[in-house]
C-alpha positions as CSV (number, residue, x, y, z in Angstrom):
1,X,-7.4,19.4,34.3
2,X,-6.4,21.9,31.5
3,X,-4.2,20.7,28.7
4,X,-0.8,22.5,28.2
5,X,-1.0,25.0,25.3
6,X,1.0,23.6,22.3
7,X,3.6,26.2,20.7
8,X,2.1,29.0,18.4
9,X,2.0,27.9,14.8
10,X,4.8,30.2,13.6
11,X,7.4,29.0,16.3
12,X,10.5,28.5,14.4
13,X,11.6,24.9,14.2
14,X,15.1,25.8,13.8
15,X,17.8,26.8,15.6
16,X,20.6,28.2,14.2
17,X,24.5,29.2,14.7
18,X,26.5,30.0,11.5
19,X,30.2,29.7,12.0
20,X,30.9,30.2,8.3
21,X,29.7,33.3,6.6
22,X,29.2,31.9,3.4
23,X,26.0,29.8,5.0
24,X,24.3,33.4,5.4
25,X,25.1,34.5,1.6
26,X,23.3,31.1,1.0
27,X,20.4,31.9,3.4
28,X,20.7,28.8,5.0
29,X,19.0,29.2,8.1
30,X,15.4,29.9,5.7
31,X,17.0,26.7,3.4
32,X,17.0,24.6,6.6
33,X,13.7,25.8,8.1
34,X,12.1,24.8,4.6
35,X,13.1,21.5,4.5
36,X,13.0,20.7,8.4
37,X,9.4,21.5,8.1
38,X,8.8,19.6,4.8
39,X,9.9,16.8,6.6
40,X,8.3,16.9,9.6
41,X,4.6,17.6,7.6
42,X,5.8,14.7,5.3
43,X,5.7,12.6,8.5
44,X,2.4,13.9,10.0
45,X,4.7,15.5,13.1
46,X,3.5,19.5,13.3
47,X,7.0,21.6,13.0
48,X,5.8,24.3,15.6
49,X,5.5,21.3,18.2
50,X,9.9,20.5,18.0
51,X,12.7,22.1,17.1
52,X,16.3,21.1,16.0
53,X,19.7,23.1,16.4
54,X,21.9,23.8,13.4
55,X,25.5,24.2,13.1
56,X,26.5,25.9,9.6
57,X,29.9,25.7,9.7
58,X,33.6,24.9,7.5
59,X,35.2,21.5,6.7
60,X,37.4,22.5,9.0
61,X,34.9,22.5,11.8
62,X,32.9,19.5,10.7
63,X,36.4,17.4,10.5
64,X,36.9,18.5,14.2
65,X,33.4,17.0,14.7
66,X,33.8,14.2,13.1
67,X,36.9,13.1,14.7
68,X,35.7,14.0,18.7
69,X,32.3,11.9,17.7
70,X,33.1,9.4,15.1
71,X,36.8,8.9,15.3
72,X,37.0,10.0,11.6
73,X,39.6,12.9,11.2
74,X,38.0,14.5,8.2
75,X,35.2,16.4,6.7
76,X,32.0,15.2,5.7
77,X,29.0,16.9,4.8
78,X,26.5,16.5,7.5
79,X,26.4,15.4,11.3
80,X,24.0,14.8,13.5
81,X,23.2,14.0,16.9
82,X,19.7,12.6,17.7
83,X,18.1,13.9,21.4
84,X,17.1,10.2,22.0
85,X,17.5,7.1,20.3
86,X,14.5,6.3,17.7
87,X,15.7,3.6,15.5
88,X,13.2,1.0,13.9
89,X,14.1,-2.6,15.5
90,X,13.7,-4.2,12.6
91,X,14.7,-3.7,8.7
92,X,12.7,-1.2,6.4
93,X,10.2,-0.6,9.7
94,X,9.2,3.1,10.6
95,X,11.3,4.6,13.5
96,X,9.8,5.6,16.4
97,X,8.6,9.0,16.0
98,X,8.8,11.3,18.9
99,X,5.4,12.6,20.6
100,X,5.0,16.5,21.0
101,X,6.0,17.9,24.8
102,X,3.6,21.1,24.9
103,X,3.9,23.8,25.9
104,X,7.6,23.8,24.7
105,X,9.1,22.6,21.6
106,X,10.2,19.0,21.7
107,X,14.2,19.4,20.8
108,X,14.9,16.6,17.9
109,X,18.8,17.2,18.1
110,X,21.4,19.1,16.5
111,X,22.6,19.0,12.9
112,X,26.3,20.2,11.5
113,X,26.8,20.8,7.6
114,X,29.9,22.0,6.0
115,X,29.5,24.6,3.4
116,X,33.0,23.1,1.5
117,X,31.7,19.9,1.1
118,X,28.6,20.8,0.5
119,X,29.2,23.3,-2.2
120,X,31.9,20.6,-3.6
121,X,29.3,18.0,-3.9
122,X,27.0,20.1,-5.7
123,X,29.6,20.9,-8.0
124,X,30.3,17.6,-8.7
125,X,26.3,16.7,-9.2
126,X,25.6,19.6,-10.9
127,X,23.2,20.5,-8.7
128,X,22.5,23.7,-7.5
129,X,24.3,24.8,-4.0
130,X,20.8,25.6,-2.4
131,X,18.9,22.5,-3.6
132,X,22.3,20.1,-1.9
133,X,22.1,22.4,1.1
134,X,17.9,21.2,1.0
135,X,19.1,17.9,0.5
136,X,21.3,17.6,3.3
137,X,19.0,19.3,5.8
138,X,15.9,16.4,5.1
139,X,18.7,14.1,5.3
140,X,20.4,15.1,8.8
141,X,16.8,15.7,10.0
142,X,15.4,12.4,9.1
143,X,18.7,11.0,11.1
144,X,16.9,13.2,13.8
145,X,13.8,11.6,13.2
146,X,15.4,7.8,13.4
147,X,15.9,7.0,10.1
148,X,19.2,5.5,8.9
149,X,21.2,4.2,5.9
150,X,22.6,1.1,7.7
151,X,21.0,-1.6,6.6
152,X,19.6,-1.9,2.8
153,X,16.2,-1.8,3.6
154,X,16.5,1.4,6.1
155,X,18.3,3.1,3.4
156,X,15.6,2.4,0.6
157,X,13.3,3.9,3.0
158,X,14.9,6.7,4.2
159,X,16.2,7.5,0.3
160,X,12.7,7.4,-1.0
161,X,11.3,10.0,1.6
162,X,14.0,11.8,0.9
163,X,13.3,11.9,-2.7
164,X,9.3,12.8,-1.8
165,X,10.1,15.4,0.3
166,X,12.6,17.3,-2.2
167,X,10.3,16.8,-5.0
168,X,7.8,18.8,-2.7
169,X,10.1,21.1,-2.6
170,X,10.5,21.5,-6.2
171,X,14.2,19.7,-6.1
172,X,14.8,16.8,-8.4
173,X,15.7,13.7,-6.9
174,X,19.1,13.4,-5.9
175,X,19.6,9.8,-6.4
176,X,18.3,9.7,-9.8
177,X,21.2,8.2,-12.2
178,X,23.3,7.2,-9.3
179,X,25.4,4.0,-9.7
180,X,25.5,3.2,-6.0
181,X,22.7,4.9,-4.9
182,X,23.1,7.0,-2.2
183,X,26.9,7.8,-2.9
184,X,26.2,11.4,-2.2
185,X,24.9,10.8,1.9
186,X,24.7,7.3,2.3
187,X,28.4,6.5,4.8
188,X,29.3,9.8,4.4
189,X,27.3,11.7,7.1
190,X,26.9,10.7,10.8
């Protein structure tokens, strides 16, 4: 029996819809693709074998969001909504990562940022808007991918790929200095 054909190589991984124009001054589809992939690699998963759906939209949007699916009637910087549940069952463990369905992409879920919150944050970090927008993408993604923030030793691990998957990507890490942490993502997102 033949095996299916996985997807060709250059199959994009991600799926976008930009409410809010500002994301495509940004380039955020190509900012999102970048660091979905880094992600993936970083994890030994091949990006042309899943994809995930984006949302670039407005505060506005993402409070409407945030409310319908968290009961939390205000912005925030990132959403996302996992295709299945993948959670580690115990403390600091690796999720379960998802196997490839060939010969179609294997959809990981769908992630919202807002551009106001985003660009705020930056601000606030002084960090450049493209290297938050990086940021947030690995983060929603690895929410994707079952990581979470929940529990202290989840978070440690999901903060330090993070942090090796931005510095492949030539962005300093993000919780460097940080009093808390994680202030930036960690509670904030969904």
């Amino acid at each position: 029996m033949a095996r299916p054909a996985s997807p060709p190589p250059d199959t994009p991984l991600v799926e976008a819809m930009i409410e809010d124009s500002r994301w495509e001054e940004l380039g955020l589809e190509e900012l999102a693709e970048r660091a979905g992939r880094a992600a993936l690699e970083r994890l030994g998963l091949d990006p042309a074998a899943y994809e995930i759906s984006l949302l670039g939209c407005s505060d506005r949007r993402i409070a409407e969001l945030n409310e319908d699916f968290r009961g939390k009637p205000q912005p925030t910087n990132v959403l996302s909504w996992p295709s299945e549940e993948r959670g580690a069952g115990k403390a600091g463990e690796m999720p379960h990562l998802p196997a490839p369905t060939p010969p179609m992409p294997h959809g990981l879920g769908d992630v919202a940022i807002a551009y106001d919150t985003c660009a705020r944050e930056a601000r606030e970090a002084s960090r450049r808007l493209e290297d938050h927008a990086l940021h947030l993408f690995v983060h929603g993604t690895l929410h994707l991918l079952g990581f979470d923030h929940e529990r202290e030793a989840d978070a440690e691990l999901m903060e330090g790929l993070e942090t090796e998957i931005l510095g492949a990507l030539g962005v300093a890490d993000p919780y460097a200095g940080m009093a808390e942490g994680a202030a930036v993502t960690r509670g904030a997102d969904g």
